[in-house]
N, C-alpha and C positions, 0 to 999 in steps of 0.2 A: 504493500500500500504506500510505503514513503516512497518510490518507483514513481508513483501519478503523481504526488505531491513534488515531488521536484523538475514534473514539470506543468504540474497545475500552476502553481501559486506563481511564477513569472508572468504567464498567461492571465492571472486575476491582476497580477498587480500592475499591466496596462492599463489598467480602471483609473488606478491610484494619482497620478500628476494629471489626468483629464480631471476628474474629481477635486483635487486640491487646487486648480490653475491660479485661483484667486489670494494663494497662502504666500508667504515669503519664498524667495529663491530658496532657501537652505533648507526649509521646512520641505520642500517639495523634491528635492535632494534625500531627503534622511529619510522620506515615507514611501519614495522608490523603491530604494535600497533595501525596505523590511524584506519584500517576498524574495528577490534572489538571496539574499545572505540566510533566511530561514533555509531555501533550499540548498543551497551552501553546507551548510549546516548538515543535514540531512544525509548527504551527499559524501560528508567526511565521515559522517556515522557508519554510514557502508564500507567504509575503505578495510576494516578487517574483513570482513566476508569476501572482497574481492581479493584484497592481496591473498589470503589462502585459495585460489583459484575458482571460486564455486561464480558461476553464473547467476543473480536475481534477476527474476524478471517477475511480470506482471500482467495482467491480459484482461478486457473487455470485451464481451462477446459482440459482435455487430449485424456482420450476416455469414456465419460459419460456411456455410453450402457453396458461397463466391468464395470462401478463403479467405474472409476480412474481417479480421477482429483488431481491436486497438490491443495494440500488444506494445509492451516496454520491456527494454533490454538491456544490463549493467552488467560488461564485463572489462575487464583488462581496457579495451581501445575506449570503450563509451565511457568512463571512468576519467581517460586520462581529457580526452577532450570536453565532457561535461566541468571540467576542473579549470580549463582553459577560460570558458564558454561564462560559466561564472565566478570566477574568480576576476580576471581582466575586465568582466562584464561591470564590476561593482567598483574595481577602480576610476573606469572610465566615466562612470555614475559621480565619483566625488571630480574626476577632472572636467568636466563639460560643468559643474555649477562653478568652475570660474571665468569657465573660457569662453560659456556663452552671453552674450550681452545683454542688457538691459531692453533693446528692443525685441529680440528672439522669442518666440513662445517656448518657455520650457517647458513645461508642461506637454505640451503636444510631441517633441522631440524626446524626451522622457519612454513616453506612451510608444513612439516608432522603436526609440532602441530596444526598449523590455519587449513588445513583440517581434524583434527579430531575433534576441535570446530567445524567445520562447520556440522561435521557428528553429535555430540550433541545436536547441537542445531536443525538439523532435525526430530532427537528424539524427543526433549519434543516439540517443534511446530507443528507437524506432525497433521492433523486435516483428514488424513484418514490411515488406521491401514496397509495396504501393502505399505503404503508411507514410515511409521516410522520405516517397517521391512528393507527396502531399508537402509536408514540411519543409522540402529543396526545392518545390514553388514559393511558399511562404514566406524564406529567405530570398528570393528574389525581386517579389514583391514589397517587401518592408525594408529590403535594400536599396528599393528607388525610392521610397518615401524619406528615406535618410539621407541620401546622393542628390537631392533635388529638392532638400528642406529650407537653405536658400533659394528659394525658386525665384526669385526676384531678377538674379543671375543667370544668362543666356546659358554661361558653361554649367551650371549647376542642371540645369535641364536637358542639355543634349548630352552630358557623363550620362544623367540616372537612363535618359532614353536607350541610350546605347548599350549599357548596361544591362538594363531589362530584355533586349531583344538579344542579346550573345546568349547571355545566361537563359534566358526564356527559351530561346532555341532547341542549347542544348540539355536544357530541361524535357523539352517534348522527347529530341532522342532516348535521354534515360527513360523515360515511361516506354516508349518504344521495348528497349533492353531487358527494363524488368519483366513489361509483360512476357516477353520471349524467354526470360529464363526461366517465371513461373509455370507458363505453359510446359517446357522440357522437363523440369522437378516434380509440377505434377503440386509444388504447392508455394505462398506467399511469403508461408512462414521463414525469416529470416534463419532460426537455426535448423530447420529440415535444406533450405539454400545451400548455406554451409556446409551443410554433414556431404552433400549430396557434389561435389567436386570432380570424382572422376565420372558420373555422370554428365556432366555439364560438358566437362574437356572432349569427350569423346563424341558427343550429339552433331550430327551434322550443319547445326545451327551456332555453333560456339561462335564461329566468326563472324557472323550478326550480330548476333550479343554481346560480344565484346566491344566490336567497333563502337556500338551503340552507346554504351556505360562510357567507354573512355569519350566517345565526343560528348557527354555530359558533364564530366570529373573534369576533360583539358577546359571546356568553356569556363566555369565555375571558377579554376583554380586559375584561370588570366595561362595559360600553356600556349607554346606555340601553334599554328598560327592564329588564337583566341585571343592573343597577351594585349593588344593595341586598347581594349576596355578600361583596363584596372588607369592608368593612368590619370584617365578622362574622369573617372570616379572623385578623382581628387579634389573638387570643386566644390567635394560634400565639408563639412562641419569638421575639423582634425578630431574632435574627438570619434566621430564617424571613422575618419579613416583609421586610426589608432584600432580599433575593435571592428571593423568590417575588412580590411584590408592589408590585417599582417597579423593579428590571431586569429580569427574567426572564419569568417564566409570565404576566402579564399582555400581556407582550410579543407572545406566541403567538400572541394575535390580531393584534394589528399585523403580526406577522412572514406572518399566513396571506394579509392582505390585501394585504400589499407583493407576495409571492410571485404571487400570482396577478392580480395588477392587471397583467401584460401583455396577458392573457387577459379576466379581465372587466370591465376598468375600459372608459370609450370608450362606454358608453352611456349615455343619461338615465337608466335605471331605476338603474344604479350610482350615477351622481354625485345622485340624489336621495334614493335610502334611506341610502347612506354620511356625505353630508355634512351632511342632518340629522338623522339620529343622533349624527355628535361635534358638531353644535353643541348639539343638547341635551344632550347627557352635559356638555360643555365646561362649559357656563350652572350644570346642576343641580350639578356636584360641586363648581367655584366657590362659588355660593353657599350650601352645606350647611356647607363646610369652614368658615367660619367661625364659626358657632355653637357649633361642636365644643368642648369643654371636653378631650377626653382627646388628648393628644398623638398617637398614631396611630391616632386618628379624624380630626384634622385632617388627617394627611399619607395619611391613605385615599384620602377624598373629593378632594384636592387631585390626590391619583394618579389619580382618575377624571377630574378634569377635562384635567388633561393628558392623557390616553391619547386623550379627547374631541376635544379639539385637534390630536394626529396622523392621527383619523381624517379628520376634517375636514378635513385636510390633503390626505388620499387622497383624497380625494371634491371636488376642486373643478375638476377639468377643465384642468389645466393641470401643465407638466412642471416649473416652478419651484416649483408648491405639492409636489409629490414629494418634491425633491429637499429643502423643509424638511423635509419629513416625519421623513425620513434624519434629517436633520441633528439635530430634537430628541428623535429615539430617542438619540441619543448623548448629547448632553447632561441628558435628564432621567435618564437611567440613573445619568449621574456626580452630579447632585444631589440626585435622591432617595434614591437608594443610604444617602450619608454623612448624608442627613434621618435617616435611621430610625434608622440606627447612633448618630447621635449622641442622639434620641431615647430608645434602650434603654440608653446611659449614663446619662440622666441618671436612669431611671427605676431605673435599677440602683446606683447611688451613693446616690439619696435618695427610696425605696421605696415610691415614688408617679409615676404620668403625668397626674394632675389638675391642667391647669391654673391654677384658681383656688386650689389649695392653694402651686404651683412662682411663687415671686416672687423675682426678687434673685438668682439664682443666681450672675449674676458676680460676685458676692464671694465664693463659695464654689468657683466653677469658671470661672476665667476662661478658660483656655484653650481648652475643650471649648467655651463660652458662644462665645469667636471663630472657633471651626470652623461652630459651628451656623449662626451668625449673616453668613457666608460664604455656605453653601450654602442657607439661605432668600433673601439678597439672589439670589442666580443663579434662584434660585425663581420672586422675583417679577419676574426681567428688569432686575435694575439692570447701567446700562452696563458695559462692561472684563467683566463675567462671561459665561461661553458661557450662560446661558440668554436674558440682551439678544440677542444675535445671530440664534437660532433664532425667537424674538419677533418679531424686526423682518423676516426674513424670510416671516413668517406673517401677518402684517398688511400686509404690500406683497401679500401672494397674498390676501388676500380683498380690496382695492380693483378687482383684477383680472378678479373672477370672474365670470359672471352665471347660475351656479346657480338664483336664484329668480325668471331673467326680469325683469320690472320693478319686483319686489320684492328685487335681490341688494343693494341700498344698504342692509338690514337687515343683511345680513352684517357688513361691517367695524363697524358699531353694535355687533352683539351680540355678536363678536368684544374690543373693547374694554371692553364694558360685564364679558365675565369676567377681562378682564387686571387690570380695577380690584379685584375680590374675590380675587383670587391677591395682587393687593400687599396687600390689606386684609388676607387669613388668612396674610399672608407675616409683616406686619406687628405681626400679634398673634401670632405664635409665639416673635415676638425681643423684644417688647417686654413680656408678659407673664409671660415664662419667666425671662429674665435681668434683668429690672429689676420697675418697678412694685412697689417696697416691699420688704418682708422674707418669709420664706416661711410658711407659716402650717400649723402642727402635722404636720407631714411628719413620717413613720416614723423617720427618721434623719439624721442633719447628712450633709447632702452634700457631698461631695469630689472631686480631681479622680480619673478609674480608673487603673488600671494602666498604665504607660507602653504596654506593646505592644495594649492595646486601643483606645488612641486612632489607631493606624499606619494604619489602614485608612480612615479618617474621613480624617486628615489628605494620604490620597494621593490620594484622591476630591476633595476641596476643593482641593490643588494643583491637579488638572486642572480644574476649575473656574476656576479663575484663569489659567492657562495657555491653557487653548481659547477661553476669552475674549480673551485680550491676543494668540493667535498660531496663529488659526486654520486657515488656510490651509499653516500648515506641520507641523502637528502629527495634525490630519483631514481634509487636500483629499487626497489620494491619496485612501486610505479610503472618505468621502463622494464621491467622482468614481464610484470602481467600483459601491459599493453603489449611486447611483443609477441607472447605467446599468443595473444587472439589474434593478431594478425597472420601470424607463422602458421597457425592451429594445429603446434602440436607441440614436442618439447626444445628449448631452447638450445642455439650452440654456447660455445663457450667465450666470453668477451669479457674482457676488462675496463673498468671506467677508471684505471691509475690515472693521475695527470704524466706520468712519467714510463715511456716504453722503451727506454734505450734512443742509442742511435741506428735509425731505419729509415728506408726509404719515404715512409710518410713524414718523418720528423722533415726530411729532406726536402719534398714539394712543397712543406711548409714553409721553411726556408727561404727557399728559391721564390715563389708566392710573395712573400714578404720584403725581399729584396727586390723581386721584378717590380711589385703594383709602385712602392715608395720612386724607384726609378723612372716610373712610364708617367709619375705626377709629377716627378722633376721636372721630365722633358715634355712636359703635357701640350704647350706649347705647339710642338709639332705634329701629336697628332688631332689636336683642336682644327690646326690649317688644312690637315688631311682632312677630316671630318664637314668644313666647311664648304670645301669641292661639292656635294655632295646636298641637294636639295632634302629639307629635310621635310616628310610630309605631315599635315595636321588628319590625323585620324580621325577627328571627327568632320572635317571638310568631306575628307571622302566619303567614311559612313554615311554623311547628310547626302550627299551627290547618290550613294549606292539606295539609297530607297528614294531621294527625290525618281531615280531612273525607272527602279520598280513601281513606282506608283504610276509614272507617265505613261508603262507598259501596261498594265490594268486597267487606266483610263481607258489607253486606245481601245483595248478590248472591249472593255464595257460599251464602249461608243458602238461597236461594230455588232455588239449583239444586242443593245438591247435602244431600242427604237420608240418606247413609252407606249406596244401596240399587247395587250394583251392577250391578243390572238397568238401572235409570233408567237409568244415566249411559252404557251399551251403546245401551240403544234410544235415547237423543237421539243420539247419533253416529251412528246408522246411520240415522235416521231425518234428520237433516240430511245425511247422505252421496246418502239417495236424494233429498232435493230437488234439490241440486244436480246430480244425475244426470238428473234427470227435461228438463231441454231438451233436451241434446243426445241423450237416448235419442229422444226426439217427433219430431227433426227427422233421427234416422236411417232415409232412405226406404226400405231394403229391408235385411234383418239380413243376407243372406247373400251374400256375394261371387262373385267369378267364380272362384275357383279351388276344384276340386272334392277333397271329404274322402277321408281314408284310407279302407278297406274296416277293418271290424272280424270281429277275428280272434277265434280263442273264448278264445284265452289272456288278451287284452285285456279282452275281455268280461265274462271271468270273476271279472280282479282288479280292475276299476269296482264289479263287484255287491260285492266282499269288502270292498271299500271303502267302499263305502258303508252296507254293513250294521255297519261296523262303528262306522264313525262314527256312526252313530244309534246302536247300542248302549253307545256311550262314554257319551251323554245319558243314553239312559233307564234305565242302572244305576249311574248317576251313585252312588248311596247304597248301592251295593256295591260296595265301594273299589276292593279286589282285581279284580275283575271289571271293572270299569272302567277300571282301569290296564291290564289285560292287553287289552284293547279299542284301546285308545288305542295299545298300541304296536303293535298290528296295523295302524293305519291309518299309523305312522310306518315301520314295515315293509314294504304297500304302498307307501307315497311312494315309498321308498329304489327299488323295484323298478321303478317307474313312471319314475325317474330313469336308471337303467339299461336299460330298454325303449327309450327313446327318447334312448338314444348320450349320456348324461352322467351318466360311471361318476364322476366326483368328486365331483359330488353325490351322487350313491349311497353312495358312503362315504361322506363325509362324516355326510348324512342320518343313515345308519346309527351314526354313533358318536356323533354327538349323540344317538339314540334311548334308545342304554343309558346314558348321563351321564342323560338327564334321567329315565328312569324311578328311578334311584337316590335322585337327589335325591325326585323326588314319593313313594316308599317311607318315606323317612330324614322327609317334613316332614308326610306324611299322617299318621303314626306319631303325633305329639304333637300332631294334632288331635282335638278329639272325634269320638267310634265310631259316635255317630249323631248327626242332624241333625235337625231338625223340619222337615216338606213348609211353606212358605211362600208356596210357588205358588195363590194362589183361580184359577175356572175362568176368570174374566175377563182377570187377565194372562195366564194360557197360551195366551187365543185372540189376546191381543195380542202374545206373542212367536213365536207362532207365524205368526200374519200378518209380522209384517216380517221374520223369518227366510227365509219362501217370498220376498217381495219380493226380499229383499237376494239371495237363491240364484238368481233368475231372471232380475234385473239383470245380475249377475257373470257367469253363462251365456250371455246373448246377446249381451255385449260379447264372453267368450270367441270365441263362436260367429264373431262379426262380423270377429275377429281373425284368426282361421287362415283363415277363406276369404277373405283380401284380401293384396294384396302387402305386405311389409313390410320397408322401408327400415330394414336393421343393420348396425352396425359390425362386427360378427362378422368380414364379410372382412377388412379393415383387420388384423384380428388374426391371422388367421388366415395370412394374406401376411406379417406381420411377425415374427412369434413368433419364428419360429429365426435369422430373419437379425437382428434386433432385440434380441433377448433370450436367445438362444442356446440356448432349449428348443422342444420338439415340443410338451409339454403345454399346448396354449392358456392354462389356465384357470391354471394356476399362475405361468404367465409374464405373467400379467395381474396375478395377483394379489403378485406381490413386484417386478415393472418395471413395467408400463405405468401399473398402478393404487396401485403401493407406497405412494404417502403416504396413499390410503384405508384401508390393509392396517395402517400405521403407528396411523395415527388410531383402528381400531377395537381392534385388541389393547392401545393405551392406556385407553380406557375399557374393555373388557374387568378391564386389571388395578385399574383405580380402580374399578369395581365388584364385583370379586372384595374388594379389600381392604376397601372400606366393609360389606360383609356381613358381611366377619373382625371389624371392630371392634364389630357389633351381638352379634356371638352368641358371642364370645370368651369373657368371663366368662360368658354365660346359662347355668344347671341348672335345668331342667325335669323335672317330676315324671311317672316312667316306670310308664307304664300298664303292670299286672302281668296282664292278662288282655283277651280281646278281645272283640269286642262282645257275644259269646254268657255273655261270665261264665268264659268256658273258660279256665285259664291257658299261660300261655305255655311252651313248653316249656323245662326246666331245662338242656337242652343250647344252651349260645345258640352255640357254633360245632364242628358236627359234625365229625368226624374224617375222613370221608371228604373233606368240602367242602375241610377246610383242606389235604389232603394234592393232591386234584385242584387248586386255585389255584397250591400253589406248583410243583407241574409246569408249569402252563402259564404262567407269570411268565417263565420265559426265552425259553418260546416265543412269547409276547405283546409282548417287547421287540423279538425279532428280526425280527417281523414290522415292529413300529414304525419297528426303521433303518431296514427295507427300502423300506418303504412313503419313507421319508422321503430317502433317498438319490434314488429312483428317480422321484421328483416333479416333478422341471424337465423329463422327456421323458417319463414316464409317469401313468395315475392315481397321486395320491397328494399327498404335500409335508407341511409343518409341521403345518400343522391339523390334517389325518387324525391323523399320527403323534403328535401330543398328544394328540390323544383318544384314541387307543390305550392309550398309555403311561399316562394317567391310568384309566382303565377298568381295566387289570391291577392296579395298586399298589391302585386302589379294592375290588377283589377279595380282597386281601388283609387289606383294615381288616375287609371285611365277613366273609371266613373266619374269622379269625384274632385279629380283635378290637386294638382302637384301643392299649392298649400290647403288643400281640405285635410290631405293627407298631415302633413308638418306641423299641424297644429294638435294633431291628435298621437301622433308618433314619431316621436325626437328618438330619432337612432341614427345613431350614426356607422356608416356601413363600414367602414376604415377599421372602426374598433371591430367587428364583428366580425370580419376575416381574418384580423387578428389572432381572435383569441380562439378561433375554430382552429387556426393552424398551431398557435400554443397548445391547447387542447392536445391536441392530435398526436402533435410531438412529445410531449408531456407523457402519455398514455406510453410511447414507445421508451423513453427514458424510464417510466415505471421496472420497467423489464429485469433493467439491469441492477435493480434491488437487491431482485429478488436470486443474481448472479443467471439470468435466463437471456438469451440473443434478444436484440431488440426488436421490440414490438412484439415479443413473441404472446399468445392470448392467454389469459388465465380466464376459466370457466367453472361455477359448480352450481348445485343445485340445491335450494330451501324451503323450508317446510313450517315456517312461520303461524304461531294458533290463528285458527278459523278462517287461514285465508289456503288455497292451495299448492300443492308444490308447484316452484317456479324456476328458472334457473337465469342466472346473472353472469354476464363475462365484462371481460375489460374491453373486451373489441367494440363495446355500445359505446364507450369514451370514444374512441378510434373514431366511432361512427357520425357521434356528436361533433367531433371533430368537422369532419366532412359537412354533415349536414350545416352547420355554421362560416363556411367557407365557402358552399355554394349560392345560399342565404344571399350573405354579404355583399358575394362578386355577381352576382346578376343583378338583385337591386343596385350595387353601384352603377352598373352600366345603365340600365334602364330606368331607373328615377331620374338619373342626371341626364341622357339623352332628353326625357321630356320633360326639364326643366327649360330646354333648351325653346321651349312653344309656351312658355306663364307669359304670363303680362308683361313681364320684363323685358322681353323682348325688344329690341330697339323698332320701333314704328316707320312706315316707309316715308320717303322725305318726297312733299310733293313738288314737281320742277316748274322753277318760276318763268 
C-alpha cells in the first residue's frame, strides 16, 4: 500500500500551490514540498526490503481480461530513480522559490513540476508496460507546460513545441513496441515481460520491437539524430531545466532502456544501433558544447553527451559496462543537477548567461564560483570526484569491448577523444565565467543569492565530493540492486576503490585531461575552424519542417475536399466498394447451407412499407414535413423489425430515439431555409444512382451470405452468464452496465462532452425567426394551443411513471437507463414544446450541466466502488432480500451504473433541445424593417 502512496500523494499535492496561490511565496514552497518529502519518506522506509533483493509491488484490478491492471513496481532500478525523481524533485522545490520572481505564478508552476514528478514517478513504478507508456505521455505533456511557462517568450514556445512533437512522436513509436511485445508474451504484465526474454529475442518480431522502444528511449533521452530538442528546451524556467533536463525526463530514456535490457539487450542488432548511437550523440554533444557561448547551451549539449555515454554504456555487451551505466546515472544527476542550478544563479544575480559578457565572477561570487567550479571539475572526471570514478569505469569497458569486430580499437579512441572536449567545455565554463578579466556590460553587479538558494547547489556538490572520496559506502548497496534488475540476474565483480593502480584507464584519463586543458588553450583555432562552418538554428528548420508539412496537407485538402457533400459520400463508398470488391470475387457461391425463413405476409408487408418509405424520405426530400414524416416511418418500421425478431430493447430503444430525433430535425429544419435550389444535373444523379444500387447490392449479398452460413457468437457466453454473473435475466442490459460497462462508461462520456460542446455553440446564438412558411402563409398566432398544453401535462406523470418502470424493471426485463432517459427526456421535451421554453423555467430550474454531471460521477463512482471491495472495476455486486411483509427482491450495484446512464442521457438531450428552442422565445432578435 505505501507503493500507491508514493505515488499518490505527489499527484494530490498538484492541488496544493493551485489551492494556496493567494499565500506567501515561502508558504506555498513549504506546502508543496509536504507530499513528495512524505513520499520520500516512505520510499526510504523501503530501502531494507529492496536492498535484500525482494521485489514490492502492488496492483489494482482495472480490466484483467485486456491485461490492464494499475500495477506498481519497486525494485533495485525503480528505487534508484524514484530516489532521483524525489529527492532533486524537492531541492528544486526550495531552489525555484528564489529564483522565480515576483511577477511568475508560482503556484501554477509548482502544480506543473509536482505533476510531472508524478508522471516520473509513474515511469519507473509502473509494474505493467501500457501503464508506464501512459505516464511517458504524461511527462511529455507537463514537460511542455514547464518548457513554455514563460510563454510570453517566442523561444519558450517553439522549445516546449518542439519538444512535445520529438518526444510525442516517439512516444507513439513506444506504444507501437509495447503493444508488439505484449502481443509476443502473450501479456502487459511488466514482470511476466521480463521473465519472458528469450522468448522475445527469438520471435520473428524482435526487430520491430526493438527498433520501436529504442526510437522512443533515443527521442526522450535528446540521442542522436533526436539530440537538436533538449537545447531549445532551455528557454524553460532553470529551475525546469535543472530537474527536466539533467536528472529527470531525459533520464526516461535511459531508465526505458535499463528496464528493458533484460529483454532486449543480448543481440547484435541491440548492441549495434544502441552503442553507436551514444557514441555519436557522446562525440557530437562533446564537441558542440564547446562552442557554446550561453551557459545552458553548454550544459545542454554536454547533457547530451553524457546521456550518449550511458547509452553507450548499455550497448556494449558486457555486465560491467551496465553496471557503469548505473553508476553514472547517479553521479551525472548529482552534477549536472547543481551545473544548472548554479548556472541560473549566476544568470539571476547578474542578468545575463552570455558567456563572453560573464568574466571574473569570483570576485563578485566566490562562493557560488566554488560550488560551480566543484561540480564542472566532477564534470570533467577530475580524481576524489564521483564523476572520475564512473569515467574510469567506462573507459576500462570500452578496452573491453568488440562491438565493431576488428574495428572496436576505435572505440576507446573515440571514447577518449570526447572525455578531452568534456575537460575542454569543463574547462571553459570555470575559466571563463569566474576568471579571464572583469565582466563586460552585464545588466547588473553581480552578487552572491540568497542564502537558502544556494542549499540545494551546495548539497548536490557535497555528494559530489562525498561519492567520490567514499563510494562504496554511500552507493554500493544502491548500485549493487539497481544493477542487478537491470542485469536480471547475478552481479560481476567491480570495485568502487578511488585507486586501481596504474592502467590503461588511469591513462585515457590522463591523456583526457591533458588533451581537453590543451585544445582550451588553443581554442582559439578551433573556434576559427568552427566559424567556416554555418551554424544552423534548429528551431528555424523544425518551424520550416512543419510550416512544409502543413503547406503539403493544405494542398491536399484543397484537392479533395470541394465543400460538396456528395463528393466526399461517393469517394467513401466508392473506396468502400474497392476494397470490397476481392473478397466479394473470390466469394464462390453467395449462399450457404442453411436454408431461409418462409416469408410471412406480415413481414412482407413491413419490407415493402419500408422500403417505400425510405425512397420517399429521398424523393420528397424538398418537402420537409413530408419527408420527416417518411423518415420516421422507416424509424418506426426498424423499431418493429427489432421487435419481430425477439429484440424488444432495441425496439424501444429505437423507438425513443425516433421521437428525440424527429424533434431535434423539426426545432433545426425550422431555421433552415424553406426552399432549396435542385443542384442535382442528370449526370451526377446517374452517378449516384449507380453507386447507391452498387453499394445496396454489395451490402445484400454479404447480408445474404450471412444468414445462410453458420455463425460463430458470443451471445451464449452471455447468455449462460447473465444471471449467475451479473445477476439479471435481461441479457442486453447486463451486458451493457457489467460485462461491457467500461464501453457503456466511455460512450455516455462522450455523449455528455458532446451534449455540452453543442450547449456552448448555441448558448448565446439568436437566430432570426421565420414569421411564415414556404407558401408566404403565416404562422399561426396560437404558438401553444390549449388543448396541446393541457393533454402534455396529463401525460407528464404518466410518462415518468412509465420511465421508473421501465427503469427499475431493466436488469431482468426490456428496459434500463437509456430507454428511461429517453423517456423522461421526451415528456419534459413535450412540455417546452406545449407550453413554451419559460412556462417550463419557471416551474423547473434545472440545470442540465449539473445533471450530466453527476450521472457520469454517478456512474464512475459505482465502478471505483469495485475496487473496495479488491474486485476489477465496475465489476456488479448483486443479492437478494427478504425484508417483513414486503416480498423477496433483489438489489445490485449495476442500478447505480444505470442511474448513472439514465442521468447522463436526461441531461444531454435536454441540453440540446431546451437550448435549441430557446433559440425561437421572444428573445429573439425581431426583423428590422428596410427604410
Amino acid at each position: 500500500m505505501a507503493l500507491i502512496w508514493i505515488l499518490l500523494l505527489p499527484l494530490l499535492g498538484t492541488l496544493v500551490p493551485l489551492l494556496a496561490a493567494n499565500l506567501g511565496r515561502s508558504v506555498i514552497a513549504f506546502l508543496t514540498a509536504i507530499a513528495p518529502f512524505i513520499a520520500l519518506v516512505l520510499l526510504l522506509l523501503a530501502a531494507p526490503t529492496v536492498f535484500d533483493g525482494q521485489i514490492l509491488s502492488a496492483s489494482l484490478s482495472w480490466i484483467p481480461s485486456a491485461g490492464l491492471n494499475l500495477a506498481l513496481r519497486l525494485d533495485g532500478l525503480a528505487f534508484l530513480f524514484a530516489l532521483l525523481i524525489l529527492g532533486i524533485g524537492l531541492l528544486i522545490i526550495l531552489y525555484a522559490r528564489y529564483y522565480l520572481s515576483s511577477k511568475d505564478n508560482m503556484g501554477l508552476f509548482y502544480a506543473y513540476l509536482i505533476l510531472f514528478m508524478t508522471a516520473m514517478l509513474g515511469i519507473v513504478l509502473s509494474g505493467n508496460i501500457l501503464q508506464l507508456w501512459f505516464f511517458w505521455e504524461l511527462t511529455s505533456i507537463s514537460s511542455f507546460l514547464l518548457i513554455s511557462f514563460w510563454s510570453h517568450k517566442s523561444e519558450a514556445r517553439k522549445g516546449a513545441r518542439m519538444a512535445l512533437t520529438i518526444t510525442g512522436a516517439g512516444g507513439l513509436a513506444l506504444l507501437a513496441g509495447l503493444l508488439l511485445i505484449g502481443r509476443i508474451v502473450g501479456s502487459y504484465d511488466l514482470g511476466e515481460v521480463l521473465a519472458s526474454g528469450d522468448l522475445l529475442r527469438e520471435h520473428a518480431a524482435y526487430p520491430a520491437a526493438l527498433i520501436l522502444v529504442l526510437l522512443g528511449a533515443f527521442s526522450k533521452s535528446a540521442q542522436f539524430p533526436f539530440h537538436f530538442w533538449l537545447p531549445h528546451a532551455m528557454a524553460a524556467p532553470t529551475p525546469v531545466s535543472a530537474y527536466l533536463h539533467s536528472a529527470t525526463m531525459v533520464k526516461a530514456g535511459i531508465f526505458l532502456m535499463a528496464r528493458f535490457y533484460p529483454v532486449l539487450a543480448g543481440t547484435e542488432l541491440w548492441f549495434l544501433i544502441v552503442s553507436m548511437t551514444g557514441l555519436m550523440t557522446l562525440l557530437l554533444g562533446a564537441y558542440v558544447a564547446l562552442f557554446k557561448h550561453d551557459l545552458k547551451g553548454l550544459l545542454a549539449y554536454s547533457t547530451i553527451s553524457h546521456l550518449g555515454l550511458i547509452t553507450l554504456l548499455l550497448g556494449m555487451n558486457t555486465q560491467l559496462s551496465t553496471v557503469a551505466a548505473v553508476f553514472h546515472i547517479i553521479n551525472h544527476a548529482t552534477f549536472k543537477a547543481s551545473l544548472f542550478m548554479a548556472a541560473g544563479i549566476i544568470d539571476h544575480e547578474s542578468g545575463t548567461r552570455d558567456m563572453r559578457q560573464l568574466n571574473g565572477l569570483w570576485k563578485y561570487m566566490p562562493y557560488t564560483a566554488t560550488l560551480a567550479m566543484v561540480a564542472a571539475a566532477s564534470m570533467a572526471g577530475v580524481p576524489l570526484l564521483n564523476g572520475f570514478l564512473s569515467k574510469e569505469m567506462f573507459f576500462a569497458e570500452t578496452l573491453d569491448q568488440v562491438t565493431l569486430g576488428s574495428l572496436s580499437w576505435m572505440v576507446p579512441v573515440l571514447a577518449t577523444i570526447g572525455a578531452v572536449f568534456s575537460v575542454a567545455y569543463s574547462a571553459r565554463f570555470i575559466h571563463d565565467v569566474f576568471f579571464n578579466g572583469e565582466p563586460i556590460d552585464l545588466p547588473k553587479t553581480p552578487h552572491e543569492p540568497p542564502r537558502y538558494m544556494r542549499v540545494p547547489v551546495e548539497i548536490l556538490v557535497a555528494l559530489c565530493l562525498l561519492l567520490g572520496v567514499f563510494p562504496a559506502y554511500l552507493v554500493g548497496p544502491l548500485l549493487s540492486q539497481a544493477s542487478s534488475s537491470v542485469i536480471g540476474g547475478q552481479l560481476p565483480e567491480y570495485s568502487l576503490s578511488i585507486w586501481h593502480g596504474f592502467n590503461l584507464p588511469l591513462l585515457m584519463s590522463l591523456l583526457a585531461m591533458l588533451g581537453g586543458l590543451a585544445i582550451y588553450r588553443n581554442r582559439r583555432h578551433l573556434f576559427r575552424f568552427q566559424a567556416l562552418f554555418p551554424e544552423p538554428d534548429a528551431k528555424l528548420v523544425f518551424e520550416g519542417i512543419i510550416q512544409r508539412l502543413t503547406g503539403i496537407c493544405t494542398l491536399v485538402v484543397n484537392k479533395l475536399e470541394n465543400h460538396s457533400l456528395q463528393r466526399y459520400i461517393f469517394l467513401m463508398l466508392l473506396a468502400a466498394l474497392v476494397l470490397m470488391a476481392g473478397p466479394m470475387i473470390d466469394l464462390n457461391a453467395t449462399k450457404g447451407h442453411y436454408s431461409e425463413l418462409p416469408i410471412d405476409p406480415i413481414t412482407l408487408v413491413g419490407a415493402l412499407l419500408l422500403t417505400v418509405s425510405a425512397l420517399a424520405t429521398v424523393l420528397l426530400n424538398r418537402k420537409r414535413l413530408i419527408s420527416l414524416i417518411m423518415l420516421s416511418v422507416v424509424g418506426l418500421l426498424v423499431s418493429l423489425a427489432f421487435a419481430r425478431f425477439s429484440a424488444p430493447d432495441l425496439a424501444l430503444t429505437q423507438l425513443s430515439v425516433e421521437v428525440v430525433t424527429m424533434i431535434l430535425l423539426l426545432l433545426a429544419l425550422f431555421f433552415l431555409p424553406q426552399s432549396t435550389p435542385k443542384e442535382s444535373n442528370p449526370r451526377r444523379l446517374v452517378r449516384d444512382l449507380s453507386i447507391a444500387g452498387l453499394i445496396g447490392g454489395v451490402i445484400g449479398t454479404i447480408n445474404y451470405a450471412m444468414i445462410t452460413r453458420p455463425l460463430d457468437s458470443i451471445s451464449s457466453f452471455f447468455l449462460e452468464n447473465s444471471y449467475s454473473g451479473g445477476g439479471g435475466t435481461n441479457v442486453v442490459n447486463v451486458i451493457l452496465v457489467d460485462f461491457r460497462g467500461m464501453d457503456t462508461l466511455g460512450e455516455i462520456t462522450v455523449l455528455g462532452i458532446a451534449a455540452l460542446g453543442i450547449y456552448k455553440l448555441i448558448v448565446r446564438m439568436r437566430l432570426y425567426m421565420p414569421s411564415t412558411n414556404s407558401q408566404g402563409l403565416p404562422w399561426s398566432p396560437d404558438k401553444h394551443p390549449m388543448m396541446l398544453g393541457i393533454v402534455s401535462q396529463s401525460l407528464l406523470p404518466l410518462a415518468l411513471l412509465v420511465s421508473v418502470y421501465i427503469f427499475l424493471r431493466g436488469h431482468n426485463l426490456p428496459g434500463g437507463g437509456f430507454i428511461a432517459g429517453l423517456v423522461t427526456s421526451v415528456a419534459i421535451i413535450q412540455q417546452y414544446i406545449a407550453q413554451g421554453v419559460d412556462f417550463v423555467k419557471e416551474r423547473m430550474r434545472m440545470d442540465y450541466q449539473w445533471v450530466v454531471g453527476s450521472g457520469l460521477f454517478i456512474a464512475l463512482l459505482t465502478g471505483l466502488g469495485s475496487w473496495i471491495f479488491g474486485r476489477p472495476f465496475l465489476t456488479s455486486w448483486f443479492d437478494y432480500f427478504k425484508p417483513p411483509f414486503i416480498d423477496k427482491f433483489e438489489l445490485a450495484s449495476a442500478m447505480l451504473f444505470d442511474l448513472g446512464v439514465y442521468l447522463t442521457v436526461v441531461g444531454a438531450t435536454l441540453m440540446i433541445l431546451a437550448n435549441l428552442g430557446k433559440l425561437t422565445t421572444s428573445h429573439s432578435p425581431a426583423i428590422k424593417e428596410k427604410g
